[in-house]
C-alpha positions in Angstrom: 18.8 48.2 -41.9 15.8 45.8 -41.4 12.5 47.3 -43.0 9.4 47.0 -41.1 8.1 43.9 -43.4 11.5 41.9 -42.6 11.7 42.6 -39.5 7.9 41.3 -38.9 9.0 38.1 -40.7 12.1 37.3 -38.8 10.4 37.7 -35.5 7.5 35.0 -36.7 10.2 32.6 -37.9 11.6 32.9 -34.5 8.0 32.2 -32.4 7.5 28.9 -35.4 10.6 27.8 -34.3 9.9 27.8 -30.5 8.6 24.7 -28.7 5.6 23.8 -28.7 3.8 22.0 -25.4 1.4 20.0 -25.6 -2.1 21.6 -23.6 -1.8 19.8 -20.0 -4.3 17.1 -20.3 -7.6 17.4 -18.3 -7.7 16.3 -14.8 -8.9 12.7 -14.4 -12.5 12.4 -12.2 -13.6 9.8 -10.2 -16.9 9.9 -12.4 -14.6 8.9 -15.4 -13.0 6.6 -13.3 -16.6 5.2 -12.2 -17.8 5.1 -16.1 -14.7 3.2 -17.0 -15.0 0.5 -14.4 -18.7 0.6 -15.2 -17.6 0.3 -19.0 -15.8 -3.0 -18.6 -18.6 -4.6 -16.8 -21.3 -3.8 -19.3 -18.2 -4.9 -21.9 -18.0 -8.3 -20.2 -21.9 -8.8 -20.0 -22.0 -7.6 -23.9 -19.4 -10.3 -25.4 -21.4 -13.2 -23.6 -24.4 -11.9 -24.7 -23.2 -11.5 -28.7 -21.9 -15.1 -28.1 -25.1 -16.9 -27.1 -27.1 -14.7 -30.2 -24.6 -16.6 -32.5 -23.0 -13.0 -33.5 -19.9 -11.8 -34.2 -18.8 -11.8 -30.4 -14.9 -11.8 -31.5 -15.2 -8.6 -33.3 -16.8 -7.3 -29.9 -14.4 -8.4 -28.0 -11.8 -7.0 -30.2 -13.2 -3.4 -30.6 -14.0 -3.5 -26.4 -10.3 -4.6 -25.5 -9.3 -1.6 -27.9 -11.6 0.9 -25.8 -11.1 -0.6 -22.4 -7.1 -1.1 -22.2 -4.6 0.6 -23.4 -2.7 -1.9 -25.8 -2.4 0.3 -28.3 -0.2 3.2 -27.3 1.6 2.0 -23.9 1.8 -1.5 -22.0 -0.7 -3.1 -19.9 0.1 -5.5 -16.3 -3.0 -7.5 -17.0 -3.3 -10.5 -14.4 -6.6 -12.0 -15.2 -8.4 -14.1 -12.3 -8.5 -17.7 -14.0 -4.8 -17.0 -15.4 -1.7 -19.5 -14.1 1.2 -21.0 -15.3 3.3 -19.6 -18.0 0.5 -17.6 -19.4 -0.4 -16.5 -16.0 0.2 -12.8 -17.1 -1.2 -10.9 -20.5 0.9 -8.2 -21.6 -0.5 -8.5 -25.3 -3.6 -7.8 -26.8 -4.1 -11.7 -28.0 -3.1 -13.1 -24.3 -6.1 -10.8 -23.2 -8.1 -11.9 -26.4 -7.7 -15.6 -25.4 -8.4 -14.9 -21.8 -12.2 -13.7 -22.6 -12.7 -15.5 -25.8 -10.4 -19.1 -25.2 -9.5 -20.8 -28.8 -6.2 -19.7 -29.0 -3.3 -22.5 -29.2 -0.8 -20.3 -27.6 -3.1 -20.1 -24.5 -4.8 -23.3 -24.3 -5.8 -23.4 -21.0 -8.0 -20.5 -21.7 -12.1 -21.3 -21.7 -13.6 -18.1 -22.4 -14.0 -15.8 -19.5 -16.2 -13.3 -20.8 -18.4 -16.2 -22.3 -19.9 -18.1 -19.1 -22.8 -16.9 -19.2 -22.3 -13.8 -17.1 -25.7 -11.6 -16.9 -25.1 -8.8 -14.8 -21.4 -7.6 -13.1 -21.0 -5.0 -10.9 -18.2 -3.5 -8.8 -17.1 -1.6 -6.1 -14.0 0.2 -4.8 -14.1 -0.5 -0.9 -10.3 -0.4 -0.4 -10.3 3.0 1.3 -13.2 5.4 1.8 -13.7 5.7 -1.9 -11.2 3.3 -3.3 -10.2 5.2 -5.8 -7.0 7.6 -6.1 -6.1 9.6 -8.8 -2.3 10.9 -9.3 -2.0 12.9 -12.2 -2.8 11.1 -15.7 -3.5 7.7 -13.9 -5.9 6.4 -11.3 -6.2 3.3 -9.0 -9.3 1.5 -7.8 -9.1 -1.5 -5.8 -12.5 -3.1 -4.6 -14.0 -6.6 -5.7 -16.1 -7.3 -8.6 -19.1 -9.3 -8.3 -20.4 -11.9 -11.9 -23.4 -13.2 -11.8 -24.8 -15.7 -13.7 -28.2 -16.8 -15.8 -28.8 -19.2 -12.9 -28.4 -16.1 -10.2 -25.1 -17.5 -9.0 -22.6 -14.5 -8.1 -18.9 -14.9 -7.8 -16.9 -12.4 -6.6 -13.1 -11.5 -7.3 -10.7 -9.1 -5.9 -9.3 -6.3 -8.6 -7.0 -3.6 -8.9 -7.5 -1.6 -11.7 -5.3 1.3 -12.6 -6.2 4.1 -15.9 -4.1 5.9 -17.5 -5.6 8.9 -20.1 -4.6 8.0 -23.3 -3.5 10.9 -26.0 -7.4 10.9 -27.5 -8.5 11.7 -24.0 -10.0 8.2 -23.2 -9.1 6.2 -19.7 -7.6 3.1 -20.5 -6.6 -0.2 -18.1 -2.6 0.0 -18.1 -3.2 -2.5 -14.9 -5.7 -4.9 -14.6 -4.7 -7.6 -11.7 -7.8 -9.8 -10.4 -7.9 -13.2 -8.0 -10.4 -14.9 -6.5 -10.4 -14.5 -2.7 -8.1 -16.1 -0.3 -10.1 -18.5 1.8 -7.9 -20.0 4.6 -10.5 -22.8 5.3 -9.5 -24.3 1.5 -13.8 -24.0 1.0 
């Protein structure tokens, strides 16, 4: 016969010993979806501006590709607008590094994206009525993005962007595809 004390342990063994699930992770929004898109523009303006105050605009780079795409834990579809030929797509952090940064033998028809001389980058999701969908633990925006330089020159590019939450809560880019426009007249 069992005593009372026992009987109290044997029954909190057996609740240790069940599964534990993990808490269901918190509905994405389309305002965190906004603030990440948001996020890599203001990222994009911040390595160019590091880079022409002589700082340490690598670094910057470094720590914004950590926060903005989601290297780290899972794999990323990154097609970058400028990208062609073997290198056309980045699935590691240095293909992405040399992309916005350029200086990296293994890509050497990389010139720096992120560092010509881009001033102010917006975006907007016009694909549908809001452009953005969210299924789950990932969301899709598809829209254009619009750079514009020092000189007030804008160029604008077509992007898909897709987010996936990461385990510390954060959206991340797990697909970042981006072109220039077609133009059938061959402008």
């Amino acid at each position: 016969m069992y005593s009372s004390y026992k009987f109290s342990f044997l029954v909190l063994m057996l609740i240790a010993a069940l599964p534990v699930h993990a808490a269901e992770p918190k509905p994405i929004t389309e305002a965190e979806v906004n603030a990440a898109q948001q996020a890599w523009c203001d990222g994009l303006v911040k390595i160019g501006k590091v880079h022409k105050e002589g700082g340490n605009y690598r670094a910057i780079a470094s720590t914004l590709l950590d926060d903005l795409y989601d290297y780290k834990e899972g794999k990323v579809f990154f097609k970058p607008t400028l990208a062609f030929g073997k290198n056309t797509f980045r699935p590691t952090k240095q293909g992405a590094l040399s992309y916005f940064l350029g200086g990296d033998k293994e890509f050497p028809e990389d010139t720096g994206f992120a560092l010509k001389d881009w001033v102010k980058v917006r975006y907007d999701n016009n694909a549908a009525e809001n452009g953005i969908q969210i299924h789950g633990d990932l969301a899709i925006t598809m829209g254009n993005v619009y750079l514009s330089n020092s000189k007030g020159d804008e160029v604008m590019v077509d992007k898909t962007f897709v987010f996936r939450r990461c385990s510390d809560g954060k959206l991340r880019l797990c697909v970042h595809k981006s072109s220039l426009p077609f133009d059938p007249v061959g402008k």
